[in-house]
C-alpha positions as CSV (number, residue, x, y, z in Angstrom):
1,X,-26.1,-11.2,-16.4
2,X,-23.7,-9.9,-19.3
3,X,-26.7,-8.6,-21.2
4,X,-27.9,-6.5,-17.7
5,X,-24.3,-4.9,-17.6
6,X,-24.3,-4.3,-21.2
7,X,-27.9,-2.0,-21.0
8,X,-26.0,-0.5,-17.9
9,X,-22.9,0.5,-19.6
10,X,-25.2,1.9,-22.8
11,X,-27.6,3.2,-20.0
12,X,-24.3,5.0,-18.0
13,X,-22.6,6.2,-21.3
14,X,-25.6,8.2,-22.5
15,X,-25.8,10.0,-19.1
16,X,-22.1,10.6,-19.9
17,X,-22.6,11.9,-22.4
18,X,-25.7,14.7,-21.8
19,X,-23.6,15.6,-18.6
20,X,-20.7,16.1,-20.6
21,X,-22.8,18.0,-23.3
22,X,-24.6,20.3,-20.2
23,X,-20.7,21.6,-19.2
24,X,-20.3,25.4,-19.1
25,X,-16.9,25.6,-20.4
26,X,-14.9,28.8,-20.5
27,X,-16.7,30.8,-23.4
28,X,-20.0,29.1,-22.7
29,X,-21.9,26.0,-24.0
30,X,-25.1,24.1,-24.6
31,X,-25.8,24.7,-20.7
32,X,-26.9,28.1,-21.4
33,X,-29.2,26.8,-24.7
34,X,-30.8,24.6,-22.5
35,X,-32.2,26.8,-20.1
36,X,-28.6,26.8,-18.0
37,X,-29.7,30.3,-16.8
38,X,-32.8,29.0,-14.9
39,X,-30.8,26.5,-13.2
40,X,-28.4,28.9,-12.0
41,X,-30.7,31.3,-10.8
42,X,-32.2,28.5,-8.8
43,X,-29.2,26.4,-7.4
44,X,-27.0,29.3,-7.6
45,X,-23.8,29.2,-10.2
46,X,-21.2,27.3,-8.1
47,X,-23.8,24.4,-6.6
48,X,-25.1,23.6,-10.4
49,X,-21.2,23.8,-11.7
50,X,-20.5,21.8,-8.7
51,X,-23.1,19.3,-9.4
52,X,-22.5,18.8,-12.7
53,X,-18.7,18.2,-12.2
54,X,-19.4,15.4,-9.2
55,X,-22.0,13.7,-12.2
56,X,-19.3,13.6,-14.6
57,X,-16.6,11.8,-12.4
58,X,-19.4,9.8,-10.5
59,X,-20.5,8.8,-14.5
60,X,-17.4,8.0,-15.4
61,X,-16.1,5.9,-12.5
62,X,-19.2,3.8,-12.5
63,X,-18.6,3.0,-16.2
64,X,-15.2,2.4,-15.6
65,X,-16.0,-0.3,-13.2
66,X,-18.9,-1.4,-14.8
67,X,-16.6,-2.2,-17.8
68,X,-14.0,-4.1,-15.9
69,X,-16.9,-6.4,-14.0
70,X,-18.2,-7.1,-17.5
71,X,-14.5,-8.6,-18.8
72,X,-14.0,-10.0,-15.6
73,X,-17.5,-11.8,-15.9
74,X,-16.9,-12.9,-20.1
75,X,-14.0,-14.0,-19.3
């Protein structure tokens, strides 16, 4: 059990992290190096921002609580 929440904590923080890494911010950003123009042309600029943003909270809750099931389970 504590080794199945462990992969899906490394599993959750290395989506994290390559959502977090495909951010536009202000001046631009690996989004654009990565063909970020092709996926706004597709999904439109505000759906593929908008996406993104729900990934990164969505991400980060679930390894929030993935994290407090795993110290509630060691302990």
């Amino acid at each position: 059990m504590i080794l199945m929440l462990t992969i899906l904590i490394a599993l959750v923080s290395v989506l994290l992290m390559a959502v977090i890494l495909i951010q536009n911010p202000k001046g631009g950003g690996v989004d654009s190096t990565f063909g970020g123009n092709a996926t706004n042309q597709m999904f439109g600029a505000a759906k593929s921002t908008d996406f993104i943003e729900k990934a990164t909270w969505g991400l980060g809750a679930a390894l929030f609580i993935l994290c407090i099931i795993t110290a509630i389970v060691v302990g």
